[in-house]
N, C-alpha and C positions, 0 to 999 in steps of 0.2 A: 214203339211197343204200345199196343194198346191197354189202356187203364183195365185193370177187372173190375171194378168197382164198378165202369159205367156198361160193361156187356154180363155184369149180373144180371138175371130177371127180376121186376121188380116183386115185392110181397104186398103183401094183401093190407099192411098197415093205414092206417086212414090218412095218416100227417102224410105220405106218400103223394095223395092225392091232390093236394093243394095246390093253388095257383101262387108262385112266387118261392118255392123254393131257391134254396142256392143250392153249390156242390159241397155244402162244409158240410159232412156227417158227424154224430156226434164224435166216435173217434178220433177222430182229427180236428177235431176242435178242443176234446178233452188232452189230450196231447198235446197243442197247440200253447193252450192257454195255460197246461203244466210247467211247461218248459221255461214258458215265462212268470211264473211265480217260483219257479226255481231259481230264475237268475234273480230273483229282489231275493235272495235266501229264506223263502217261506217255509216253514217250518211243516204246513200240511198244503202242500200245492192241489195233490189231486182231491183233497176234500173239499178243497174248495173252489176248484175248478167247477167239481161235480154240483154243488150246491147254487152254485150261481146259473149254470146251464138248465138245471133243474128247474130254478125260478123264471128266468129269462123264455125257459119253452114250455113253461106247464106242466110236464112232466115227471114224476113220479120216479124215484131210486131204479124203479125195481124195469121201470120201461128203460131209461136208460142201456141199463142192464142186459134187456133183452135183444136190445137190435141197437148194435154199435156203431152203424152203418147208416143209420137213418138218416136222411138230411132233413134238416132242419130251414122251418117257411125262414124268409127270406126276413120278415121284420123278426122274430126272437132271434135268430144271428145279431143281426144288428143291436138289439137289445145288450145281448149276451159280451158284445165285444165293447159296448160302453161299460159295462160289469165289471167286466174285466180290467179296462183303464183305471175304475177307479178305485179295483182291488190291487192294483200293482201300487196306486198313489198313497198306497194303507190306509183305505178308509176298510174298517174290519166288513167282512160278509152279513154280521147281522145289521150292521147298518143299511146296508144294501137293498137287504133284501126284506128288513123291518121283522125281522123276529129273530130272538134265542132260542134256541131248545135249551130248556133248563128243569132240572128232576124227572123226566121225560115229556114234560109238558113244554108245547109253545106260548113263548111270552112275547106279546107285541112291544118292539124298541120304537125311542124317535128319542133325536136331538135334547129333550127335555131331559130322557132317564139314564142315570147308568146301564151300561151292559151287561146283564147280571154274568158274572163269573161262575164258573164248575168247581173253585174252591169256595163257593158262599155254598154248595152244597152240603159241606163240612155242617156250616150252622143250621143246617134241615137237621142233620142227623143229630145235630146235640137236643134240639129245642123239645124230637122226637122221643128221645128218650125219656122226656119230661111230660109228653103228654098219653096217659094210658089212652088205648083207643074208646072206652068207655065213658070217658071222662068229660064233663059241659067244661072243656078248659078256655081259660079267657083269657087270649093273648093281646099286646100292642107293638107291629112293631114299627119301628123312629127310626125316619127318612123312609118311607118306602119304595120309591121310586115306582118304579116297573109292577111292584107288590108280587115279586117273584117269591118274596119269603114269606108273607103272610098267606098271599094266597094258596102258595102250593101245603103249608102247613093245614091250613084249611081243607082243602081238599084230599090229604090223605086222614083225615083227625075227624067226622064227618058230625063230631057234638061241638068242636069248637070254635067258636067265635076272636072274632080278629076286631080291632080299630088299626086303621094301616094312617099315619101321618106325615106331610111333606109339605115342606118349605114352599114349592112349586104344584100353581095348580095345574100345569099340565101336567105334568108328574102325576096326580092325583089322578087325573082323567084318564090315565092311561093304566092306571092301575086297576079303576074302577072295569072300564071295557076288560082288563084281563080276566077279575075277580069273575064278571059274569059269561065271558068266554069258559069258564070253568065250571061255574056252577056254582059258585059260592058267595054270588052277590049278596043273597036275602043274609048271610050272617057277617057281613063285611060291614064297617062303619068305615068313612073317609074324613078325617081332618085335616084343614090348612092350617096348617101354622108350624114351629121352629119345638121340637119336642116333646113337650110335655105340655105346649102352649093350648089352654082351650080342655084340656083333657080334667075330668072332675071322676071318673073311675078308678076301680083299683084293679088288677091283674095280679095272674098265676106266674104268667110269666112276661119279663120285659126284652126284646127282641131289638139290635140293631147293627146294622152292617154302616156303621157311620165313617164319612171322610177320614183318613187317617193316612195322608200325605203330608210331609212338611212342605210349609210354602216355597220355599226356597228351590226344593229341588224338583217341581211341582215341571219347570222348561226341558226336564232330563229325562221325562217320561218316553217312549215309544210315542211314536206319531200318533199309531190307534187308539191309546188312553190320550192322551195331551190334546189332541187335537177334534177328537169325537166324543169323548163322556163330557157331560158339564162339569165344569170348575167349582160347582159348589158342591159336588159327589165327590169331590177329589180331596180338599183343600181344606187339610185340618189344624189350621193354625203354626203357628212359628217352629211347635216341634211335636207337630201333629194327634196332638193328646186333647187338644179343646173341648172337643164333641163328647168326650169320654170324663171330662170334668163337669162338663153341661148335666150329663146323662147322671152320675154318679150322683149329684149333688141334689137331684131331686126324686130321684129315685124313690126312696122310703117312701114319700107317703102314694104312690101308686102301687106299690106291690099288695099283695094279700098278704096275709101270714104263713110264713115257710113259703112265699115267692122265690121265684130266681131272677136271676139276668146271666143272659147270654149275650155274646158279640163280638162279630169280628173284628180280626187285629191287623198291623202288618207284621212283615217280618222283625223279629229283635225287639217288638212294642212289650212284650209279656212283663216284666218285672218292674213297668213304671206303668202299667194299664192296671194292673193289681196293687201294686200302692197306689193310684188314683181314689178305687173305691173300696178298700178298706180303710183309705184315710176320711168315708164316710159311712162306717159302722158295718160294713158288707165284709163276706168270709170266703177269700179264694176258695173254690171247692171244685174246678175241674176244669181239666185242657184237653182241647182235642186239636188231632194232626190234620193236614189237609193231604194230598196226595205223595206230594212232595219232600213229608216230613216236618214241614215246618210248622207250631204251634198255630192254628190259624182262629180258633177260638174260644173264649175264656166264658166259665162259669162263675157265679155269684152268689153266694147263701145271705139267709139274713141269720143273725144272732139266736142259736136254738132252733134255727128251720126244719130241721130232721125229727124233732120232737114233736111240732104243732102239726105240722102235714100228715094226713092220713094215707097220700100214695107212698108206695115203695118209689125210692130215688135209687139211682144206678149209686154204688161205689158209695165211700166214704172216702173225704179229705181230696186231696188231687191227685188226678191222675192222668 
């Protein structure tokens, strides 16, 4: 029986015309390459099938889309099925492909940064609440990595100013290219150093998404955390509260008056991450869920905050 694929007429598309085609159209490559992130039990095969083909041809969602049938030149095939290997070996898509979308923006990955997470979106929305849009608010936040949370804070906040800090200067450089891939270079500061190290400011608000794995169970991760985030994004001491004793214990003198701290947590951390820093004069004052339902990060007042501060704060006591 003859194929109909190949006694179609061809169309007018450009990539049609090239020298070195193969016969894998996207269809059957998107198909192909489903089937096998179905058998590693991938939880989203065909997005990520789509996302890698996408990268591997140039190509754009929406062309995909339009002509399913295209074949594709002969080097992004081959691109696209090395993609593939290494998405089956769980190395995550945005490592692959060197970026996240995260808050709707992309953020450039590498080996230096964490992968920002869509439940570190949770801490957009709390930090958001805290900063009116009119407001010269003046944030830091500690460990930036990627500077997915300063920066995108910055950018939707368009008076407020950031200092983003990280242990790792590549970390730094890469936060910095994102800052200004944004637009929000001129009001970013960048420091090296271990969080508060180097910092002589004060802030509105103190921001961090810090390590909070225990070391122990640090070998029991998913291949895609354990094996591709760096281990100092991860790895927060004996019973994962370090970072969060680090942070509390120096806090005061960098807040403003009627500052807050925000920051994420893991799961079940709530009740020893709030005695942490109220056992350094700080006043739980509010929780937020991540998608999932789980507490995913904690609010911090200081002594009388509601009284000193001139903006309206969401809510009273926790919630």
């Amino acid at each position: 029986m003859i194929d109909e694929m190949k006694t179609r007429p061809p169309t007018s598309s450009p990539l049609r015309t090239l020298a070195g085609v193969t016969d894998e159209g996207i269809d059957h490559l998107l198909r192909t390459a489903r089937r096998a992130l179905e058998g590693k039990a991938n939880p989203t095969p065909m997005l990520d099938a789509r996302l890698l083909l996408q990268h591997a041809a140039g190509l754009s969602r929406e062309a995909l889309i339009a002509d399913p049938d295209l074949e594709i030149p002969a080097a992004a095939a081959k691109k696209f099925h090395e993609f593939l290997k290494r998405r089956l070996a769980g190395e995550p898509v945005s490592r692959i492909v060197g970026y996240r979308e995260f808050y709707g923006r992309r953020f450039k990955v590498t080996p230096a940064t964490l992968d920002p997470r869509p439940d570190t979106e949770t801490l957009i929305e709390a930090a958001l609440s805290f900063m009116p849009m009119d407001a010269a608010c003046r944030i830091i936040d500690l460990g930036t990595g990627t500077g997915a949370i300063g920066v995108t804070l910055l950018a939707e906040r368009p008076r407020a100013s950031a200092v983003m800090t990280d242990i790792s200067t590549e970390a730094l450089a890469i936060a910095r290219e994102n800052a200004s891939l944004h637009g929000v270079g001129g009001r970013s500061l960048f420091v090296h150093g271990s969080w508060f190290a180097g910092i002589h400011d004060r802030f509105d608000l103190i921001l961090s998404n810090p390590p909070y794995i225990p070391s122990a169970i640090l070998e029991t991760l998913s291949v895609e955390v354990r094996d591709f985030d760096p281990g100092t994004a991860l790895d927060g001491g004996p019973d994962g509260l370090d970072p969060y004793r680090k942070i509390a214990a120096e806090a005061q003198a960098f807040l403003t008056p009627g500052g807050r701290i925000i920051v994420e947590i893991g799961e079940g951390q709530v009740t020893e991450i709030e005695g942490v820093f109220q056992a350094h004069g700080f006043l739980p004052e509010s929780r937020w869920g991540d998608l999932a339902g789980h507490t995913r990060c904690l609010g911090f007042a200081q002594s009388g905050a509601r009284q000193k501060r001139g903006w309206k704060w969401p809510g009273e006591g926790l919630r």
